[in-house]
C-alpha positions in Angstrom: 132.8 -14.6 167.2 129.0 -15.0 166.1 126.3 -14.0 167.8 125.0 -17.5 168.4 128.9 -18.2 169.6 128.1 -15.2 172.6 128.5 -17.0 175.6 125.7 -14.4 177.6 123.5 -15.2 174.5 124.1 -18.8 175.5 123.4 -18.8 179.1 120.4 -17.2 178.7 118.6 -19.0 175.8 119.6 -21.7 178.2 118.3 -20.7 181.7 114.8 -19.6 179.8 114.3 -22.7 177.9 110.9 -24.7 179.0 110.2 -21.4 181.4 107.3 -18.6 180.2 109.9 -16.9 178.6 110.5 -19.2 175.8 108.6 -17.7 172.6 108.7 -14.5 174.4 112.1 -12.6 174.3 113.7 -11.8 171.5 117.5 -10.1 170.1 116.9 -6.5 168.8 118.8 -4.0 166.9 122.9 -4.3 166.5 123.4 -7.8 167.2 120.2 -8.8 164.6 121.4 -6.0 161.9 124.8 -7.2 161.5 124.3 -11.1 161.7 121.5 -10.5 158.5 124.1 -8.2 157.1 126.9 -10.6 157.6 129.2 -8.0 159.6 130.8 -9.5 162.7 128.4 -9.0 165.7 128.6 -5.5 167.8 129.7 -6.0 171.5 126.2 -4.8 172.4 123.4 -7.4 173.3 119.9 -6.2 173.9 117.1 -8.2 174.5 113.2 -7.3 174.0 110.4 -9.4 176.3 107.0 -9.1 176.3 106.7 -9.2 179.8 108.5 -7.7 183.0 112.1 -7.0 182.2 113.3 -6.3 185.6 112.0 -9.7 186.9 114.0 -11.2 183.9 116.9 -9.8 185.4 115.8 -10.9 188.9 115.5 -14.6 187.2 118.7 -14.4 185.7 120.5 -13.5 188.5 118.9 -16.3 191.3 119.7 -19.1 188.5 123.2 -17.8 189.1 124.6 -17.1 185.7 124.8 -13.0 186.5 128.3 -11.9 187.2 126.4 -9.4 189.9 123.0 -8.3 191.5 121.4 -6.5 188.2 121.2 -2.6 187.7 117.2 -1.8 187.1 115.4 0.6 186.2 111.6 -0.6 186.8 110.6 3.1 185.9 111.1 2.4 182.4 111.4 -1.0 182.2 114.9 -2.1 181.8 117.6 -3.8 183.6 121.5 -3.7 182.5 123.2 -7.6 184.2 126.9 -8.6 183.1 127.2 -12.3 181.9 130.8 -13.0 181.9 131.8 -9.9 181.3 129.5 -8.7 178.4 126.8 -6.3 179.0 122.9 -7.3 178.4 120.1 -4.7 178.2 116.6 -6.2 178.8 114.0 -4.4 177.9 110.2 -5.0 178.4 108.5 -4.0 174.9 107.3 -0.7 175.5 105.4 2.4 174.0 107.8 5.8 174.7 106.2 9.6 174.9 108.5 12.6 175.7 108.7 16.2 177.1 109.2 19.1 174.7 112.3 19.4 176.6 113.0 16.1 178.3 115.2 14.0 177.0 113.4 11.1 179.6 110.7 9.3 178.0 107.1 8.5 179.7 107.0 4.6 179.3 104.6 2.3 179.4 103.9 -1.3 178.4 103.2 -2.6 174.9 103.3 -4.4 172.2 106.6 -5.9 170.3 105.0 -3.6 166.9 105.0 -0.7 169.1 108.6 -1.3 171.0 110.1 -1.9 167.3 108.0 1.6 165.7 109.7 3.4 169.0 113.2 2.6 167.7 115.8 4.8 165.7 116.0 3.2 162.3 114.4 0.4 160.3 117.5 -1.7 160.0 117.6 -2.0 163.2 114.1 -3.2 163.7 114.5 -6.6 163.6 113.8 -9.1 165.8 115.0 -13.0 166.3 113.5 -15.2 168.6 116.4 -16.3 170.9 115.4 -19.8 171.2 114.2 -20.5 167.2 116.7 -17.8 165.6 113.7 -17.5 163.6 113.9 -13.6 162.4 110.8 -11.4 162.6 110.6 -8.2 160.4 107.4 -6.3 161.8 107.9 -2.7 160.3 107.7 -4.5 156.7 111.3 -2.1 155.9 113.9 -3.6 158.0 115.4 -5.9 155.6 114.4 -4.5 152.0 116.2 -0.9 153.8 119.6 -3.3 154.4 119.2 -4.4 151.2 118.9 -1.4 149.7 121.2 0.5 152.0 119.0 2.9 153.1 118.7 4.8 156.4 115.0 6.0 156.9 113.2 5.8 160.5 110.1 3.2 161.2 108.2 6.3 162.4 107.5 9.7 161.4 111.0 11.3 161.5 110.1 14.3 162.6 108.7 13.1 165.7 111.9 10.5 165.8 114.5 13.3 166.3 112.2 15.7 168.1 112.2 13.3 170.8 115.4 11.8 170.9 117.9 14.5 168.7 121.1 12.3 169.1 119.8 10.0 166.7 120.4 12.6 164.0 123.8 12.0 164.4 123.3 8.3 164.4 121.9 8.6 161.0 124.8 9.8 159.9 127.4 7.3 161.5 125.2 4.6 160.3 125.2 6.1 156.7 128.9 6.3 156.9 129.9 3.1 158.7 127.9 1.1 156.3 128.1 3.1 153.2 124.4 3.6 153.0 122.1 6.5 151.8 119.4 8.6 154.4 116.2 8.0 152.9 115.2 11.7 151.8 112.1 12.4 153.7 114.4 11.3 156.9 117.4 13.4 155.7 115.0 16.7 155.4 113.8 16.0 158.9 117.1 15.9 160.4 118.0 19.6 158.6 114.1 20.9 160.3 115.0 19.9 163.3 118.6 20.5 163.5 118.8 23.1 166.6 117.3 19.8 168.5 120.7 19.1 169.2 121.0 21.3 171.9 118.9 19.6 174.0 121.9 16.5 174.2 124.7 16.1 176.5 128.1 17.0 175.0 129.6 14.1 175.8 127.3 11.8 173.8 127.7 14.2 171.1 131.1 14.0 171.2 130.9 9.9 171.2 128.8 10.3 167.7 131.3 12.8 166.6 134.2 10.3 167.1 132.6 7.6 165.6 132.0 9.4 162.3 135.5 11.2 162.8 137.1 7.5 162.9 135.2 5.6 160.0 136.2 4.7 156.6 134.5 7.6 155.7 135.1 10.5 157.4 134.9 13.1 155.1 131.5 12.4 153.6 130.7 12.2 157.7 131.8 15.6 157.8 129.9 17.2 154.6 126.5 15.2 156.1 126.6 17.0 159.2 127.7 20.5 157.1 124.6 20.3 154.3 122.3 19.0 157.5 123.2 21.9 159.6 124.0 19.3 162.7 127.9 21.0 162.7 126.4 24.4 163.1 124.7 23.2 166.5 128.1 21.5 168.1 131.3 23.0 165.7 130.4 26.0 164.1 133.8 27.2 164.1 135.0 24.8 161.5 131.9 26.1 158.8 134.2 29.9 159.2 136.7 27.7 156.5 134.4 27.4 153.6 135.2 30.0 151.2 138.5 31.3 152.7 141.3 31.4 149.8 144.7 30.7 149.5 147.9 30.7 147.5 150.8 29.2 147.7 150.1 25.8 145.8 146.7 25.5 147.2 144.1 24.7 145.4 140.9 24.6 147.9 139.7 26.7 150.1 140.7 26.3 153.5 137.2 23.6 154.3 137.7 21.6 151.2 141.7 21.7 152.1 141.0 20.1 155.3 138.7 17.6 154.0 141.2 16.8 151.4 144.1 16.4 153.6 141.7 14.2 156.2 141.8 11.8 152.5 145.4 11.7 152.6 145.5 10.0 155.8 146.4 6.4 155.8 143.2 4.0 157.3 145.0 3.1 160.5 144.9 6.8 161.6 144.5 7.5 165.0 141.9 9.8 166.3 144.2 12.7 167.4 146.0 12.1 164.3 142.4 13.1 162.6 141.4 15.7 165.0 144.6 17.4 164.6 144.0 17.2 160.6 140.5 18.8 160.7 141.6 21.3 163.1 145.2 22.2 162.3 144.1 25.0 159.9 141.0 26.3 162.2 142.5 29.8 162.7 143.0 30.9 158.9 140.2 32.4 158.7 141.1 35.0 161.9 144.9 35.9 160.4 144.2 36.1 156.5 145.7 39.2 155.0 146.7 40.6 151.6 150.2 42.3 150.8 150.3 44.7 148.3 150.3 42.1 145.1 147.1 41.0 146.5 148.4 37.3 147.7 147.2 36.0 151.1 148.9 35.6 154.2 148.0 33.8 157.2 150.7 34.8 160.0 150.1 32.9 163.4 147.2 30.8 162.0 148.5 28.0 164.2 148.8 30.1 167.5 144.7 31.2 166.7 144.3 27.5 166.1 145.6 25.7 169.3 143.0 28.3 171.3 140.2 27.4 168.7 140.8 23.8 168.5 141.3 23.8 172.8 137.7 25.7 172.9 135.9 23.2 170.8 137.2 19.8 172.3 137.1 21.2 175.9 133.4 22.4 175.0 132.9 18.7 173.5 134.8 17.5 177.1 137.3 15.9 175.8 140.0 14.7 178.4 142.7 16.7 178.6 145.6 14.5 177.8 143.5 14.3 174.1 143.8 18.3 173.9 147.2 18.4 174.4 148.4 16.2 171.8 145.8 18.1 169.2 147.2 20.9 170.3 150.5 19.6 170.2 150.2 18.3 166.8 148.5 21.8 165.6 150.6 23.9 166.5 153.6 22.6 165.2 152.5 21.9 161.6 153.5 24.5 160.6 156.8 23.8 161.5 157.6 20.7 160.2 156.7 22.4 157.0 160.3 24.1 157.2 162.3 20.7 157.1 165.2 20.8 154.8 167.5 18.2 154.6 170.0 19.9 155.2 169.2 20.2 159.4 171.5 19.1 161.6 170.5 15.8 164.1 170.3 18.0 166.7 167.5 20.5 165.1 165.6 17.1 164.4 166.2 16.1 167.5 164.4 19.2 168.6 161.6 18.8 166.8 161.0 14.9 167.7 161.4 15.9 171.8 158.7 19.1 171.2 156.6 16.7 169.1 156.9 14.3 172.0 154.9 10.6 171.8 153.4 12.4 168.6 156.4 12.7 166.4 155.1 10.0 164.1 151.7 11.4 163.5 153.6 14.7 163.4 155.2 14.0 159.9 151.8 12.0 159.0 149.8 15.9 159.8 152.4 17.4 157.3 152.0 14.9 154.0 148.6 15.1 154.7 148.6 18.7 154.5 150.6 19.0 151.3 148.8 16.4 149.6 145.8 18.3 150.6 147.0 21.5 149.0 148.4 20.0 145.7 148.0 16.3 145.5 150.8 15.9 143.0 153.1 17.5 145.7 156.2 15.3 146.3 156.9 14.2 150.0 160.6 13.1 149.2 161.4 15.5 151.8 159.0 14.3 154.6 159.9 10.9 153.9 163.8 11.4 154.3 162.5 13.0 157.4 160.7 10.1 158.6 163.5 8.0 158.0 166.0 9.7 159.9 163.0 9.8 162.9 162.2 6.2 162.6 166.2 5.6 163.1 166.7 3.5 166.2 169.5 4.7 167.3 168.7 8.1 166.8 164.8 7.4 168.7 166.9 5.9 171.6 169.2 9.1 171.7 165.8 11.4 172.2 164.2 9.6 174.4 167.8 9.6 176.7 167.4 13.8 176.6 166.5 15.2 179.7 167.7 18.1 181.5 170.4 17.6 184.1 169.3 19.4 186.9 165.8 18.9 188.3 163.3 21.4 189.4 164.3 21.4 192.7 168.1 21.4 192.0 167.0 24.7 189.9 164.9 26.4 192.6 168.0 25.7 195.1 170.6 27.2 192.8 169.2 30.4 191.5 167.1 30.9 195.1 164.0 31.0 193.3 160.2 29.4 194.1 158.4 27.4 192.1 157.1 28.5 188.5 157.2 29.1 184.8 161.0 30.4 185.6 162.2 26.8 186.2 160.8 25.2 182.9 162.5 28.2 181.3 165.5 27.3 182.8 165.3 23.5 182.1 164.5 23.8 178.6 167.4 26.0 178.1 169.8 23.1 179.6 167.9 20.5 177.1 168.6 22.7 174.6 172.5 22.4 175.5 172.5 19.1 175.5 170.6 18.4 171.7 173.5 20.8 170.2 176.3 18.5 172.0 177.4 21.7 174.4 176.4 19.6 177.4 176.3 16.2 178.7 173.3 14.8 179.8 174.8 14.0 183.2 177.0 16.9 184.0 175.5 18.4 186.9 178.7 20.6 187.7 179.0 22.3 184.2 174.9 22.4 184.1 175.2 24.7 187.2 178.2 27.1 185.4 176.0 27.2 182.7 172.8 28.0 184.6 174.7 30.8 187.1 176.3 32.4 183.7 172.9 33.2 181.9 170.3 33.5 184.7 172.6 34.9 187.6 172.4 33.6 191.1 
């Protein structure tokens, strides 16, 4: 769908036509960036007026088209209504001043040359006059810097990111969502003010984060915010990796190895998938040791790593259910690593009920991980094991594992309350089952079973 094909867009170059905001109100940023750039449009629509945005929003909601009464903000001069579902910000063209440590701005009411000079970048400057489409580049930059895929900011960029710090990392999702280069002046203002970043809210540095984590480009995401010191404000634990050597095949050290094996993963990969890639060889640096012949050893690496990688995503608030599954996925790599074809079903069938809903990406962790270390490593092996996982049958047959007696069935036998004890117990009857020893419904031999190792 095109911008001009947004059915908000529509309803509102509608309402205002023939009213005092025709010639008046204008598309900014995303929406004007990618239709010049010939992207499909962003989700986002924001509108610029030079006038009252909050009676806009008033306007638009008593000629009926607002899904509900607007959300406004008159101290600054915005209002957020829904139009069929879709989000519109208004915004009254303003001039923006900020606290040393504020991240609120002082507004007041201006000029569109002053609203576009207050925004993050030049390419996203531009203006179009929602009822001509005619396109209005003020800052002189906005469309030679698409052209010549450059990231600069219309202002001073020292100022830029002293007042608003996130936009460092914006810099750097633009740069690698759209290939482009940060302008250099720009690029040494992000690495002076740097420690800025502490200033934001976690969670919207985790959104930027994620963004560059799940681009086409990840990696070089991940080496602009190493050489612009932005990962040493949010993730410092991942710069301990540069310069930590291995053996065993590898040829990086355990930083580049990670960015390598990040490489290795195919495009569709999900974001634990990548989390757990960047992460699943955090604790290295904590275990390394040398035997006697002076080669390295990293015993328990993953164990480190599950408490490093549960510290950085729980300080970047992460939900929970998304730390599991990295930490899932970390802490088995290792693991799969040891496949041989010559396990028995039931040791895969092991490792696929461990692994959980992340089997898949499980075996995706490990080829990217050899290929990281060697990239002429074969992955005949992992790929016979992905095979056998991918069976049908055999999925069907996992997912149909379970324990045969409950919690409460467990508690009632062995006279115990509830705690770690009973998960104990029940993994030991799933483990009966996997090796054939046990039927998946046979409560009676379950019990014998239970009574014999655990007493009453």
């Amino acid at each position: 769908m095109t911008a001009d094909m947004n059915p908000a867009i529509k309803k509102i170059r509608n309402v205002t036509a023939c009213t005092t905001y025709e010639g008046r109100l204008y598309l900014v940023g995303g929406i004007v960036r990618d239709k010049v750039m010939g992207r499909p449009p962003t989700e986002d629509v924001d509108l610029v007026l030079e006038g009252d945005a909050v009676e806009l929003a008033r306007f638009l909601y008593n000629e009926g088209i607002v899904d509900h009464r607007p959300v406004t903000y008159p101290r600054f001069g915005t209002a957020m209504v829904q139009i069929e579902g879709r989000t519109v910000e208004l915004v009254s063209a303003r001039r923006e001043s900020y606290a040393p440590e504020s991240r609120k701005p002082h507004v007041e009411p201006a000029e569109l040359m002053d609203d576009v000079m207050r925004r993050d970048f030049t390419i996203n400057t531009l203006l179009e006059d929602l009822h001509t489409g005619e396109i209005f580049d003020l800052t002189r930059k906005g469309f030679a810097d698409i052209n010549a895929g450059i990231i600069r900011t219309p202002t001073n960029p020292d100022i830029t990111f002293y007042d608003d710090p996130l936009r460092m990392l914006r810099a750097i999702r633009f740069a690698v969502r759209f290939n482009f280069k940060i302008e250099s002046a720009t690029c040494q203002a992000i690495v002076r003010n740097a420690p800025r970043l502490v200033i934001v809210s976690r969670e919207r540095i985790r959104d930027e984060f994620v963004k560059i984590i799940l681009s086409d480009e990840p990696v070089r995401g991940l080496r602009m915010l190493k050489d612009t010191g932005l990962l040493q404000e949010f993730m410092p634990e991942l710069l301990k990796m540069q310069g930590v050597t291995q053996d065993g095949g590898h040829i990086h050290d355990v930083w580049e190895h990670s960015l390598h094996a990040l490489e290795f993963l195919p495009p569709q990969a999900n974001l634990t998938l990548r989390l757990a890639v960047l992460f699943h060889d955090i604790g290295k640096p904590y275990t390394k040791t040398l035997d006697a012949e002076g080669h390295s050893h990293f015993y328990g690496h993953e164990a480190v790593g599950v408490e490093l990688t549960k510290k950085i995503m729980r300080r970047l608030r992460f939900s929970n259910n998304r730390i599991s599954r990295v930490e899932r996925l970390v802490s088995m790599h290792m693991r799969i690593g040891e496949y041989r074809k010559e396990w028995k079903d039931s040791a895969v069938k092991r490792l696929m009920r461990d692994a959980n809903s992340d089997a898949a990406d499980l075996v995706l962790l490990a080829k990217a991980d050899r290929k990281g270390a060697n990239p002429s490593a074969s992955l005949s092996d992992l790929d016979e094991l992905q095979r056998r996982m991918e069976n049908t049958l055999f999925k069907q047959q996992v997912q149909e594992l379970e324990s045969p007696l409950d919690g409460n069935e467990i508690m009632t036998l062995l006279g115990i309350p509830p705690g770690p004890k009973i998960e104990e117990v029940k993994n030991y009857l799933l483990d009966q089952v996997i090796e054939g020893r046990l039927a998946a419904g046979d409560k009676d031999s379950a019990r014998r079973l239970v009574l014999a190792k655990f007493g009453a």
